[in-house]
C-alpha positions as CSV (number, residue, x, y, z in Angstrom):
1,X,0.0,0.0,0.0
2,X,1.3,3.3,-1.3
3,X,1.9,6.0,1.5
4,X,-0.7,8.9,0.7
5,X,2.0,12.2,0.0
6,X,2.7,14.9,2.9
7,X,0.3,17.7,3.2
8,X,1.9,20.9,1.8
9,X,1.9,23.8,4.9
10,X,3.5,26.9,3.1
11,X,4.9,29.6,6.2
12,X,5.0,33.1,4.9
13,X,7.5,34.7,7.7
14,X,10.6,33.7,9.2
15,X,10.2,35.3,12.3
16,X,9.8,34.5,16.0
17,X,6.1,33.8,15.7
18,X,6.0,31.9,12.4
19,X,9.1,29.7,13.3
20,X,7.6,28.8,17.1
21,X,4.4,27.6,15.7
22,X,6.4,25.2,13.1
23,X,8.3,24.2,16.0
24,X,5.3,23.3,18.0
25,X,4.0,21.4,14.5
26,X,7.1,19.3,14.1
27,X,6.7,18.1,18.1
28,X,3.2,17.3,17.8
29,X,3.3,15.3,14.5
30,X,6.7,14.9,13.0
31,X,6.8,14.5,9.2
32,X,2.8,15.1,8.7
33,X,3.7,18.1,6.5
34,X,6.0,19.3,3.3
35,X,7.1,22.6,4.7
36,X,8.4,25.6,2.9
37,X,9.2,28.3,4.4
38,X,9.2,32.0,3.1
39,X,11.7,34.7,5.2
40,X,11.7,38.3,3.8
41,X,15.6,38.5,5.6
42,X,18.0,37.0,4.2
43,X,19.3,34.1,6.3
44,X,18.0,32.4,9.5
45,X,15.5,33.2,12.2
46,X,16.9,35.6,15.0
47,X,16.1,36.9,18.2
48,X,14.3,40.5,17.9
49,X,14.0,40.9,21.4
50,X,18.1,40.5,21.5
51,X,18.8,43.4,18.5
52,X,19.2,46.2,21.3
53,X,22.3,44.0,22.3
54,X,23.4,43.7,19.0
55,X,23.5,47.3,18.7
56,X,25.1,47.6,22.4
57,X,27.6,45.3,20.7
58,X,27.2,42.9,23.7
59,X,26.4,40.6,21.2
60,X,26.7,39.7,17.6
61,X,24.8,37.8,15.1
62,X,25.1,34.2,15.8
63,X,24.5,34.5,19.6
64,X,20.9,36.0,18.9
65,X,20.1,33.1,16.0
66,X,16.9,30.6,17.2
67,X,17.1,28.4,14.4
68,X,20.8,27.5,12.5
69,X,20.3,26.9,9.1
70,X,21.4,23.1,9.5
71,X,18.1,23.5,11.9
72,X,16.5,23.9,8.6
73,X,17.4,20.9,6.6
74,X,17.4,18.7,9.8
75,X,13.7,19.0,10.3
76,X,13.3,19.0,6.6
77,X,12.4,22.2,5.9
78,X,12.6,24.4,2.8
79,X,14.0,27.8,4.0
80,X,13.3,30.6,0.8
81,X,15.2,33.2,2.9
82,X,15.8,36.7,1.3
83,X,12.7,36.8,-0.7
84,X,9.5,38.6,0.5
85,X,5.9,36.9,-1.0
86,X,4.1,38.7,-3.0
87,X,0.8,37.5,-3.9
88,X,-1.1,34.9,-2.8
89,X,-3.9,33.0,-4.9
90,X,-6.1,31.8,-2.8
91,X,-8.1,29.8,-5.3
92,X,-4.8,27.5,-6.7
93,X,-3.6,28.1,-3.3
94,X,-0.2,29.1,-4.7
95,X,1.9,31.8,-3.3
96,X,4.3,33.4,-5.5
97,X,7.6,35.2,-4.1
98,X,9.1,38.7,-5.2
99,X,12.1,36.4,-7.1
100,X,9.5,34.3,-9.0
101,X,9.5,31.2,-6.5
102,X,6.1,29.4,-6.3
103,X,4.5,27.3,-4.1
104,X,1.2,25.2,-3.5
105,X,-0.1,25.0,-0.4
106,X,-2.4,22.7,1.3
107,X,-2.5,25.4,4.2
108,X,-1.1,28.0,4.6
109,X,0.9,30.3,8.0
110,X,1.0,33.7,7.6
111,X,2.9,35.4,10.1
112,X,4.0,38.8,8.7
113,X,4.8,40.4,11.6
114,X,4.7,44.2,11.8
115,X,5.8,47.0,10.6
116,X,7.5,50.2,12.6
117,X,5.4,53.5,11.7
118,X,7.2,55.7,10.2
119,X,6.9,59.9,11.0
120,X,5.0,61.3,7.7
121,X,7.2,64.3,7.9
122,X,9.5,66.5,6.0
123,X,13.0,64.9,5.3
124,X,12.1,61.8,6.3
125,X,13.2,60.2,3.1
126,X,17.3,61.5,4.0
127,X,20.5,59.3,4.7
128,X,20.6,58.9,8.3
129,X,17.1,58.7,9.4
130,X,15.8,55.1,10.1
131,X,13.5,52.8,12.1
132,X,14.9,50.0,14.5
133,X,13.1,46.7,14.1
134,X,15.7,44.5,12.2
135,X,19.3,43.1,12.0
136,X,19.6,45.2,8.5
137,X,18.2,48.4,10.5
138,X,20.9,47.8,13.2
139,X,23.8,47.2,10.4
140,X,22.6,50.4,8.5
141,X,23.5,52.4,12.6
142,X,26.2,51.1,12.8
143,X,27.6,52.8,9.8
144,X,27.2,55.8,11.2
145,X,27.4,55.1,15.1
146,X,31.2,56.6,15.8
147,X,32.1,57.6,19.5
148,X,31.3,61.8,19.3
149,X,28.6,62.0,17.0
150,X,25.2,62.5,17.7
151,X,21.9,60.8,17.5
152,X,18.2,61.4,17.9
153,X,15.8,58.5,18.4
154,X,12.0,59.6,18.5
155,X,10.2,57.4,20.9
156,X,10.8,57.2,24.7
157,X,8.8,54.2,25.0
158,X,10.5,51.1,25.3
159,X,11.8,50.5,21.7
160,X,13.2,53.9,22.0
161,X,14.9,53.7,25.1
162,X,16.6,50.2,24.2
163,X,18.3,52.3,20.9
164,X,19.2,55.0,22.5
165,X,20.9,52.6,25.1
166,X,22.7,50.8,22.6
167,X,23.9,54.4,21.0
168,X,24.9,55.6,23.9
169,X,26.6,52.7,24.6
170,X,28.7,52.9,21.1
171,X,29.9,56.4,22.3
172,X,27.1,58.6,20.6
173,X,25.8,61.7,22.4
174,X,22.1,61.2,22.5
175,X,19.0,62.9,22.6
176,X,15.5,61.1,22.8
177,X,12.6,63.1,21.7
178,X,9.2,62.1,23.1
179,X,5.8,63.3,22.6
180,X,4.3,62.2,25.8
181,X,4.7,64.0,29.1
182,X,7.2,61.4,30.8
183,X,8.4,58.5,29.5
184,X,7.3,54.8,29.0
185,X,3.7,56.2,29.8
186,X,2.1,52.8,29.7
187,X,4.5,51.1,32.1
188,X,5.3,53.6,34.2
189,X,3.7,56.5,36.3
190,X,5.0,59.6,36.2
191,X,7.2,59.0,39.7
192,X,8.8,55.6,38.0
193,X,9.4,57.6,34.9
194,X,11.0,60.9,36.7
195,X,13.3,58.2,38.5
196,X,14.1,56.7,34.7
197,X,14.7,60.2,33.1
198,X,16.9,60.8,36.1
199,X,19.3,58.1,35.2
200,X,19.0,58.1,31.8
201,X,20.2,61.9,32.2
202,X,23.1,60.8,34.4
203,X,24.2,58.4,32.0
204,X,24.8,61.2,29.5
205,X,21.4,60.8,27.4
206,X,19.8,64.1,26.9
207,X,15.6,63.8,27.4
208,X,13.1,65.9,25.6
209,X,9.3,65.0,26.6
210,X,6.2,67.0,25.3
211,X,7.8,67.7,22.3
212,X,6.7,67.2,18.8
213,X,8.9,66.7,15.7
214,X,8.3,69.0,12.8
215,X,10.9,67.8,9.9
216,X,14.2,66.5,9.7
217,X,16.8,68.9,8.4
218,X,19.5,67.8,6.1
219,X,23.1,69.2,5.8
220,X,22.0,70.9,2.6
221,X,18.8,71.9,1.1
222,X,19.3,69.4,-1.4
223,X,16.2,66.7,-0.5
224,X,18.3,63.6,-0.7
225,X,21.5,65.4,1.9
226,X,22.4,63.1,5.1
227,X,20.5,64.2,7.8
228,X,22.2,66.9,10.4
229,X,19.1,67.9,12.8
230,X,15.8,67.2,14.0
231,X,13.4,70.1,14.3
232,X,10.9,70.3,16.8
233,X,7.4,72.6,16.5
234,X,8.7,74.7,19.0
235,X,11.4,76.1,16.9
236,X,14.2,74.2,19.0
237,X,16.9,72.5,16.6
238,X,18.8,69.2,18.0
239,X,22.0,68.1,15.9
240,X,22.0,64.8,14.5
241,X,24.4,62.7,12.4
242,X,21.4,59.5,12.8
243,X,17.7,59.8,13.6
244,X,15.8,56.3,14.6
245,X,12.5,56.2,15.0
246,X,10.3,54.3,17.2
247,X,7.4,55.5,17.5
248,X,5.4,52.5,17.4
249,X,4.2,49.3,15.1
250,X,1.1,48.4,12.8
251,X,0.4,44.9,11.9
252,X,1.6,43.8,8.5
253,X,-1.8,42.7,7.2
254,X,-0.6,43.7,3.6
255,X,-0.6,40.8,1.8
256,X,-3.9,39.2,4.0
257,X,-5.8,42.0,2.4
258,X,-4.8,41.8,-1.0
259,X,-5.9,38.0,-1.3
260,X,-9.2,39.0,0.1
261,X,-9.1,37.9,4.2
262,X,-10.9,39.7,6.5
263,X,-8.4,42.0,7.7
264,X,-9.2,44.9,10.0
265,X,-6.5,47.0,12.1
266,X,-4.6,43.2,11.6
267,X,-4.9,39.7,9.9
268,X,-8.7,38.8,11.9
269,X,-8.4,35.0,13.2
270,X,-11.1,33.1,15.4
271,X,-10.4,31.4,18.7
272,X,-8.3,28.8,16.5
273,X,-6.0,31.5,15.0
274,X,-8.1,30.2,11.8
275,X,-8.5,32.8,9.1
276,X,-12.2,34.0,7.0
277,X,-10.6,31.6,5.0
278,X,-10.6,28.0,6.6
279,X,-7.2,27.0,4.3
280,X,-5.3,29.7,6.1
281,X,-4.0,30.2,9.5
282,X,-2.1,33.6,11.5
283,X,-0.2,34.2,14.1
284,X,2.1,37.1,15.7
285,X,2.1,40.6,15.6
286,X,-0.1,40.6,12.0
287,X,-3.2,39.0,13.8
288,X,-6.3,40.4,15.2
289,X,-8.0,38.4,17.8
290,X,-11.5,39.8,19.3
291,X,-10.6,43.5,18.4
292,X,-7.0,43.2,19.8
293,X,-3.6,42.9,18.5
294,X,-0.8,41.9,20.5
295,X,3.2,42.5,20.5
296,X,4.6,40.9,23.6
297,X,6.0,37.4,23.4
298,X,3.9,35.7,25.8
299,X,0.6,35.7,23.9
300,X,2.3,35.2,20.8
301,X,3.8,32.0,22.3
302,X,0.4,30.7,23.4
303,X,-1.1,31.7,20.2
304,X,1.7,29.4,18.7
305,X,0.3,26.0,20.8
306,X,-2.9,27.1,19.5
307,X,-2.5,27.2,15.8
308,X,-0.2,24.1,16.1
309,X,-3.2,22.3,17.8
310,X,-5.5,22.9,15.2
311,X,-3.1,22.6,12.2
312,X,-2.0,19.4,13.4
313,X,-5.4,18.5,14.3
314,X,-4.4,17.0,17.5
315,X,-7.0,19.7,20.1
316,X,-9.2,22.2,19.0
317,X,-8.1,24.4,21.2
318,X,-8.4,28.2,21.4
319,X,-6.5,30.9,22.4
320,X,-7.4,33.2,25.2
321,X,-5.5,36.3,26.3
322,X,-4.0,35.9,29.7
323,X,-4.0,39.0,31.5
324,X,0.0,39.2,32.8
325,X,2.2,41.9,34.2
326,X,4.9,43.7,31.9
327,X,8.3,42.8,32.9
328,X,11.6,44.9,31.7
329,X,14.8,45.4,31.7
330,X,15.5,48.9,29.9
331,X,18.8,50.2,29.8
332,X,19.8,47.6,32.7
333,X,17.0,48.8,35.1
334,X,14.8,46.1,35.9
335,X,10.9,47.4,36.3
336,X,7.4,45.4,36.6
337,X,4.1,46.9,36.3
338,X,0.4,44.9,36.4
339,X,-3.3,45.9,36.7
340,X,-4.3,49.2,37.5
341,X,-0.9,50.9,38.9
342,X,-1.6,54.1,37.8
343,X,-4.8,54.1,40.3
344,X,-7.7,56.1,40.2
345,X,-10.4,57.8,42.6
346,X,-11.5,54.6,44.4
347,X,-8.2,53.3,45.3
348,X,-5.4,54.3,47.8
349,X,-1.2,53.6,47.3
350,X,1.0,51.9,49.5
351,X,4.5,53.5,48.4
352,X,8.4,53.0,48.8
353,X,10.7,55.7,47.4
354,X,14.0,55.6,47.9
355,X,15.9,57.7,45.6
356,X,19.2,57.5,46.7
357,X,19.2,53.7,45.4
358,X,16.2,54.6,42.0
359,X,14.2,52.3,43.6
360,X,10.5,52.9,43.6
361,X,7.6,50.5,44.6
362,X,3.7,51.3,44.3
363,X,0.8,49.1,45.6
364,X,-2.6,50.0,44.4
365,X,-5.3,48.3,46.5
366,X,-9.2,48.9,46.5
367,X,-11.2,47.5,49.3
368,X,-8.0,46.1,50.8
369,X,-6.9,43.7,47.4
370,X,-4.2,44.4,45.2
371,X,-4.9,45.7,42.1
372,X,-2.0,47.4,40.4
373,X,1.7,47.4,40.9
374,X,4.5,48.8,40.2
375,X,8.3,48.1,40.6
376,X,10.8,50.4,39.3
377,X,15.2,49.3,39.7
378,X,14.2,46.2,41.5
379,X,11.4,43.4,41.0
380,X,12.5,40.3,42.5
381,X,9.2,41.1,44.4
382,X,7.5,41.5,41.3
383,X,6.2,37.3,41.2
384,X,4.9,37.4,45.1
385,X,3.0,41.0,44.0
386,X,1.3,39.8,40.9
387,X,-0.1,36.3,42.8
388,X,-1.5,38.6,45.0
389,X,-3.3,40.8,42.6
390,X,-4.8,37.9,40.8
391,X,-5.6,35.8,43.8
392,X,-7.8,38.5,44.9
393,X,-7.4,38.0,48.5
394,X,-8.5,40.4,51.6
395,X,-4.8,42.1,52.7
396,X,-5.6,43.6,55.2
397,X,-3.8,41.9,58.2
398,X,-0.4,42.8,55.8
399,X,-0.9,45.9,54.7
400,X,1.8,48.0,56.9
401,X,4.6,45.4,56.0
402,X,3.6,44.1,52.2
403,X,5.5,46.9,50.4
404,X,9.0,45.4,52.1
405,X,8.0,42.2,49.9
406,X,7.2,38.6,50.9
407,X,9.5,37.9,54.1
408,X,7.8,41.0,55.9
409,X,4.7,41.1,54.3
410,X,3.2,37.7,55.0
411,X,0.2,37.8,57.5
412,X,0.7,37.4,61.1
């Protein structure tokens, strides 16, 4: 008896999402599909998370890499890396790449990721300015990074921060320009992010919040001159041999909407991460699930098991957002936020400040339970906290001593 041939599953990104969903395939049934995957980079699958090292220079290339390319061809996979897809035909199910490549599919994985918005401003187009979401992005700073010359990086959310890090870090006087009032607004409340600002400022960085970007100015008149300053609205000019914006991300539903899926702000998926179109899965940053989209690694991990579930056909499971605290590392400073720490009218704060170390804690409780917090240069408490906020529990026999963490704060 002939052995029917392997179903055809065609990946369209070579990313962190697409490539943790294959792996998740492979251990739930090994050699059940042909797969072919399509990567837009040249190369294989890295890291993003790890790229603001790479700039640091605290690491390089082949420490950040998830998948080798002998990865690849061990677990039988076709790896079309430096060539970005450009159609896809739903009703052949073929997708056709930029270099002519094409491919049937039996089902198809699109996980396209995200683009970084980029400031519809004047000058925008010169030499110098730039986004920061890629290895290429990082290779093109380095160019220019020299100890003594000067960037600008628009963005003093996290993105931002981690650039201007890595900048600074290369010897580059720097200067982040942010729109918002303080910094990392939805981590942070405005103490945490005074503390931040305060040691990014002591580090040499130079902060500008509340200000707005008008144009980038170039070191002649002449459209296509490097860049040499970024003007704000309120007339103020800031020298700049290297602009990187981060500002932000939109899922890359491109190619989704083209073929005809049901897109909206991203690629829309049911509870199965199942496209309008049954032959066609998503996952990652291009997906939108009940109105949301999501860029942290934790869902995108559980939307991963999910897809691989149903692909495979081993669960029908689906994939529900767990609500989970933010925790970072920016710049070497460790913070934790969760639930409602920036309080409101109904709640009260439990607070530890103390400067001289930049450490900063902040308890929200309502009706004696826990729920917000905020940790800010230390959270080795930050585990104990969030338990606490999501068991729910009465705390009000350890309210004068929780703050100091779980050795004072149990319950007498």
């Amino acid at each position: 008896m002939m052995n029917s041939p392997r179903r055809k599953l065609v990946v369209i990104g070579n990313g962190m999402a697409g490539m943790r969903t294959v792996g998740e395939i492979l251990q739930r049934a090994p050699g059940m599909f042909e797969i072919t995957v399509f990567g837009a980079e040249p190369g294989p699958n890295y890291d993003r998370i790890m790229l603001s090292p790479l700039l640091a220079g605290a690491k390089d290339f082949s420490q950040i890499v998830l998948n080798s390319l002998e990865w690849y061809v061990e677990s039988d996979i076709r790896l079309i890396s430096g060539e970005a897809v450009v159609e896809i035909d739903r009703e052949t199910r073929v997708v056709k790449g930029a270099d002519g490549t094409e491919q049937k599919y039996d089902l198809l994985l699109l996980a396209t990721g995200s683009n970084p918005f980029v400031l519809p401003l004047p000058g925008v187009n010169r030499p110098g300015v730039m986004t920061f979401r890629s290895v290429a992005d990082v290779e093109r700073m380095l160019t220019i990074a020299a100890p003594g010359k000067t960037a600008v990086v628009i963005g003093g959310g996290l993105l931002g921060l981690e650039a201007a890090h890595g900048l600074n870090l290369r010897g580059m006087e720097v200067a982040v320009v942010h729109l918002m009032p303080t910094l990392m607004e939805r981590q942070l409340d405005g103490a945490a992010a005074h503390l931040l600002e305060r040691v990014l400022t002591a580090r040499g960085m130079t902060i500008y919040t509340g200000a707005n970007t008008e144009c980038f100015v170039g070191e002649t008149e002449d459209p296509d001159s490097h860049v040499s300053a970024v003007q704000l609205k309120d007339g103020r000019r800031i020298p700049a041999d290297l602009v990187v914006m981060a500002v932000g991300i939109r899922p890359n539903a491109v190619l989704a909407k083209a073929c005809g899926l049901e897109c909206n702000r991203g690629v829309k998926v049911n509870d199965g991460m199942r496209t309008s179109d049954p032959a066609v899965y998503a996952v990652g940053e291009c997906v939108e699930h009940n109105g949301l989209v999501y860029g942290l690694v934790a869902p995108i991990w559980d939307m991963a098991k999910v897809a691989a579930d149903n692909i495979c056909a081993v669960a029908e499971t689906g994939f529900v957002p767990v609500a989970s605290g933010t925790r970072l590392k920016v710049s070497g400073i460790e913070m934790f936020s969760a639930g409602e720490f920036m309080g409101d009218k109904t709640t009260e704060d439990i607070l530890l400040r103390d400067a001289a170390r930049g450490i900063y804690k902040r308890l929200v409780l309502r009706d004696d339970k826990l729920v917000g917090v905020l940790c800010f240069g230390e959270a080795r408490d930050a585990a104990w906290y969030y338990q606490l906020l999501c068991d729910g529990a009465d705390l009000s026999a350890m309210r004068e001593t929780m703050i100091f963490g779980p050795e004072l704060g149990v319950a007498a």
